[in-house]
matplotlib code that plots the C-alpha trace (Angstrom):
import matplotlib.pyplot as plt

x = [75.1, 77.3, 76.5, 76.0, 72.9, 71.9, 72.0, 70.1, 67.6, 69.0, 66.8, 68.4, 71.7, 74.0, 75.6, 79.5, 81.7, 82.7, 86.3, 86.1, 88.7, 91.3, 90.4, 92.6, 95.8, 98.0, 98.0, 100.6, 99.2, 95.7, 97.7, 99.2, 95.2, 93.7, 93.5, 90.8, 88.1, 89.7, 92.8, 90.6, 88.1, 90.3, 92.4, 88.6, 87.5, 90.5, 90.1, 86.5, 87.4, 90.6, 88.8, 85.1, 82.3, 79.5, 80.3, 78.8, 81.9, 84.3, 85.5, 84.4, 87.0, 84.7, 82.8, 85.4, 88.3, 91.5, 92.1, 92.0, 92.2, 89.8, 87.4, 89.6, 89.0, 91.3, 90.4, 93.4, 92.5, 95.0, 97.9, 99.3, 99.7, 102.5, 101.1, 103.1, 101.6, 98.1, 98.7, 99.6, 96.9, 94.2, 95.9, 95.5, 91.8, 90.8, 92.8, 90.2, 87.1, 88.6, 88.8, 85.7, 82.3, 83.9, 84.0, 86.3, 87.2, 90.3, 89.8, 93.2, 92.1, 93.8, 91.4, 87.4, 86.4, 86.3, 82.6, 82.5, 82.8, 85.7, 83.8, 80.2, 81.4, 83.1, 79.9, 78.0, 80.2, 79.8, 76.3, 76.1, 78.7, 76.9, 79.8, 79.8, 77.3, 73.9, 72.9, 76.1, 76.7, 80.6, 81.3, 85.1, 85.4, 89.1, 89.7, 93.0, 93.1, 97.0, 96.6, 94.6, 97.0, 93.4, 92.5, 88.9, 87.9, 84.5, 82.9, 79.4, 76.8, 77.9, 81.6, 81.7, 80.7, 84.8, 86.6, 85.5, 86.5, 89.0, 90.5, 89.9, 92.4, 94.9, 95.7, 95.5, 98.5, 100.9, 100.1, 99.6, 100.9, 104.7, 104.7, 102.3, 104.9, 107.6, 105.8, 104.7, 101.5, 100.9, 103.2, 100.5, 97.5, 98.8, 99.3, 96.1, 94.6, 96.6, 95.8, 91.9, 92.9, 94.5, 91.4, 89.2, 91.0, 91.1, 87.6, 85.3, 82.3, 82.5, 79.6, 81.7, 84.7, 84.1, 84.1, 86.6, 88.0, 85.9, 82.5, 80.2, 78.5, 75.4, 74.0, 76.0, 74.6, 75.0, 78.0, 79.5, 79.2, 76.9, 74.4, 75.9, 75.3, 76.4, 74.9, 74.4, 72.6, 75.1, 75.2, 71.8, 70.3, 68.5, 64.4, 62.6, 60.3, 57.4, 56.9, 53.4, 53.1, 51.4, 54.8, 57.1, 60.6, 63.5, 66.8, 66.9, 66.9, 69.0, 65.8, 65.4, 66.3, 66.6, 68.7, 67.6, 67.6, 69.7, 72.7, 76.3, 79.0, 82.6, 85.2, 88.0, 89.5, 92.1, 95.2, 97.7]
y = [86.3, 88.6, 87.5, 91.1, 91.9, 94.6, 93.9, 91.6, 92.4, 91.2, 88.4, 86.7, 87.0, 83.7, 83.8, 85.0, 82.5, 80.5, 80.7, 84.4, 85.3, 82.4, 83.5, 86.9, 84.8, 84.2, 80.9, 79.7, 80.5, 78.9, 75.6, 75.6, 75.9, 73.7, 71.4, 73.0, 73.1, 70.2, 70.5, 70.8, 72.5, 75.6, 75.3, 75.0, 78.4, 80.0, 79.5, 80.5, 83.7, 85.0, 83.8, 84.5, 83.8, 85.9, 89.8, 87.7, 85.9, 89.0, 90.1, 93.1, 95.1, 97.5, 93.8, 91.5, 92.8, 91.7, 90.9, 94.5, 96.1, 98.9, 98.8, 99.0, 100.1, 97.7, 94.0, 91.6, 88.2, 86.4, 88.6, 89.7, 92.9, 92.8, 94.1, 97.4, 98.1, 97.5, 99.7, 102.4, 102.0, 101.7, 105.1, 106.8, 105.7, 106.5, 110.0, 110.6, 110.0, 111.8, 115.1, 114.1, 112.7, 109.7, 106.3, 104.3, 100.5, 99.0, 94.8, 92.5, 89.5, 86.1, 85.8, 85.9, 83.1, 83.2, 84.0, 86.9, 90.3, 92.4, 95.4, 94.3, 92.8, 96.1, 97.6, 95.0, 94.8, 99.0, 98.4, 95.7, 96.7, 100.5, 102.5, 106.2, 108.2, 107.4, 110.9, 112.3, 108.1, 108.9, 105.4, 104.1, 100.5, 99.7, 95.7, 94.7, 91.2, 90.4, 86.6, 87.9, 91.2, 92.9, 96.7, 98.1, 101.3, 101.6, 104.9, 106.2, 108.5, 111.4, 111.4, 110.3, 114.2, 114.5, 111.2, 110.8, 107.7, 110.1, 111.0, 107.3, 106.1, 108.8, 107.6, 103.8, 105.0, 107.2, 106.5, 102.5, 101.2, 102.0, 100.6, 97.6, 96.8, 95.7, 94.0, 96.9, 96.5, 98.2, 100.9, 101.3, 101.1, 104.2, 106.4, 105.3, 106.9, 109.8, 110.7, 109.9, 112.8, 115.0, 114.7, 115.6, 118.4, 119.8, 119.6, 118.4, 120.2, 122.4, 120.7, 117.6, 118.3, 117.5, 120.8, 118.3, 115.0, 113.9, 115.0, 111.7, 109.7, 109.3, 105.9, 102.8, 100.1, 97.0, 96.5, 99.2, 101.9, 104.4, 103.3, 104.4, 102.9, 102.9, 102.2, 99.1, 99.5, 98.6, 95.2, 94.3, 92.4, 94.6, 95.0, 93.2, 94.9, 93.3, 94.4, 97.0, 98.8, 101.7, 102.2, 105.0, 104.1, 104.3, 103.3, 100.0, 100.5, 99.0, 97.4, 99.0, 98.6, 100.3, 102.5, 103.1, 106.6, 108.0, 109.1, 107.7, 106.9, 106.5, 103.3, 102.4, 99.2, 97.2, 94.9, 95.8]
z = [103.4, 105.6, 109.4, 110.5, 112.2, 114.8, 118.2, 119.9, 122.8, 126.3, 126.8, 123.8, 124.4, 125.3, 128.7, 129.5, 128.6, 131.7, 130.6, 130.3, 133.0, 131.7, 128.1, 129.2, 129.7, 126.9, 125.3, 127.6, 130.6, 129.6, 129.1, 132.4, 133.8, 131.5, 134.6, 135.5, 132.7, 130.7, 128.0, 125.2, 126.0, 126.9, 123.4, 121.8, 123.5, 123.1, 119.6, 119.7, 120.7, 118.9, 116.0, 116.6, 114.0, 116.5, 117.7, 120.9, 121.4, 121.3, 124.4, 126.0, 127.7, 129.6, 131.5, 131.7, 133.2, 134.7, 138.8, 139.8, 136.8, 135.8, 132.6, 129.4, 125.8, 124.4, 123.6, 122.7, 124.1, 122.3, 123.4, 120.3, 122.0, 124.8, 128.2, 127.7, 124.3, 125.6, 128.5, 126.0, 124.0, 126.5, 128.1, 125.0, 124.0, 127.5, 127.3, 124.1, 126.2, 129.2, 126.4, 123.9, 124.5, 122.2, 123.0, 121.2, 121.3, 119.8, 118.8, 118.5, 116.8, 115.1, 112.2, 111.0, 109.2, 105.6, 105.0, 107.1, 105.9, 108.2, 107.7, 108.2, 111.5, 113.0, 112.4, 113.5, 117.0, 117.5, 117.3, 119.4, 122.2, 121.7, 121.6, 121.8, 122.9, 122.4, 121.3, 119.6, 118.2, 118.6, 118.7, 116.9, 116.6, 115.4, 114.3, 113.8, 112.6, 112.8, 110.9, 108.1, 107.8, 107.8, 109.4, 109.6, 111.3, 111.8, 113.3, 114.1, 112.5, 114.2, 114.6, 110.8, 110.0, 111.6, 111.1, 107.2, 105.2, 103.5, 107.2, 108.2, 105.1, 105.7, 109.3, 108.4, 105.4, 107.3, 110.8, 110.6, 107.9, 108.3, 111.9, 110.4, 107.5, 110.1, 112.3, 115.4, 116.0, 118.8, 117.3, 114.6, 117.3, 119.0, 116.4, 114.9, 118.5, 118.4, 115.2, 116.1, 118.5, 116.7, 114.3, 116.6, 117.8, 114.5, 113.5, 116.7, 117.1, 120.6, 122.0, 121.7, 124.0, 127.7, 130.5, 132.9, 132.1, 134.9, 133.9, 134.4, 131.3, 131.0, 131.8, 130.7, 128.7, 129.7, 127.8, 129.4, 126.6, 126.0, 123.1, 119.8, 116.9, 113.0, 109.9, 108.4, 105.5, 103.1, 104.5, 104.0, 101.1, 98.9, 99.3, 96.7, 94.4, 92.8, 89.2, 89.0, 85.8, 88.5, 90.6, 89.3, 88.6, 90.8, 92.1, 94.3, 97.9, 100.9, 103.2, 106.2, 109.5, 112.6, 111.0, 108.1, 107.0, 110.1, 107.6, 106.5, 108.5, 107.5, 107.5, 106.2, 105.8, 103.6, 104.0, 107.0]

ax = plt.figure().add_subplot(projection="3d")
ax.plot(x, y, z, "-o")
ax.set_aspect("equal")
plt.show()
């Protein structure tokens, strides 16, 4: 059973972690502090979070920010990413939302474990973070998991009718996967934005593009996004029908949800 469920009201969600701002050090760094919330307990949260079981436990670029840094779209708590890398990444997913009403989020993790599905959990973490906006859901949720060599692009109901799965697998093969095969990741992250861009460009409804790069959002969540959402239908164990000789035949249906019935949306995911 894939642990990918939609996102929980605010009342039931678990607190920040109190390690949050050390959590954004690299390893190093959290060794040298671990004076002050105990050895192991930093290497335990540290580990908690590169290699998270709960979309809860990811960290969210757009809260938990850096001493006088600005909200971010890129998360990379483990620093796989050098500073310069994320810099350029976060520049170029912010230059997409300064052009587009699209939100889009880029994940650096170690690992998942075993028993959780790569793709149910990008979905599950666009739904829960709410990326994109909540009317247009133009959400992207990239998750590079660098130990598990695994890539999933995940993207909302709306700006699926643009970034298709077929788009979706072109840019992971000749934008990503060159840079990925000798060892650039943050290489392949960038051309993976610019060619979300370029995409968009192309084939972006009018109503999508922004009249200045400074026209204002709507009203954040309180994640920081806007409240898009994706479907996760596909993750769901099917509905159970009782036998009656009465009911007319029919394929078996995904059980409903919140959003069941609200269309498709694209991915695309494989081995980096």
């Amino acid at each position: 059973r894939h642990r990918c469920t939609p996102a929980a009201p605010a009342s039931a969600l678990p607190p920040a972690p109190a390690t949050a701002q050390l959590l954004l050090q690299p390893r190093r760094l959290l060794r040298q502090s671990s004076s002050l919330v105990g050895r192991g307990g930093v290497e335990e949260a540290f580990l908690a979070i590169v290699r998270p079981s709960r979309v809860h436990d990811v960290i969210n670029p757009r809260i938990v920010l850096e001493k006088y840094k600005e909200p971010a779209w890129v998360s990379d708590p483990g620093g796989i990413l050098s500073e310069e890398e994320r810099e350029r990444v976060n520049e170029l997913c912010h230059g997409v939302h300064a052009a587009w009403r699209v939100e889009m989020a880029v994940v650096v993790l170690d690992s998942l474990p075993p028993d959780i599905h790569s793709s149910g959990f990008a979905a599950a973490l666009l739904n829960y973070w709410g990326v994109g906006d909540r009317r247009l859901h133009t959400g992207i949720v990239a998750l590079l998991l660098h130990g598990q060599r695994r890539l999933e692009i995940r993207v909302g109901f709306g700006v699926g009718r643009v970034l298709t799965a077929e788009a979706l697998r072109a840019i992971q093969q000749e934008r990503m996967l060159p840079h990925l095969k000798v060892g650039m990741p943050g290489a392949a992250l960038e051309d993976m934005v610019r060619g979300v861009h370029d995409a968009l460009d192309a084939g972006g409804p009018p109503h999508w593009r922004r009249k200045t790069a400074r026209e204002p959002d709507r009203e954040l969540n309180q994640h920081g996004f806007l409240g898009g959402q994706t479907p996760i239908d596909e993750f769901l164990p099917p509905k159970s029908v009782e036998a009656d000789s009465s009911a007319a035949p029919g394929p078996r249906r995904a059980a409903g949800g919140p959003l069941a019935g609200a269309g498709a949306g694209a991915r695309a995911g494989g081995a980096a």
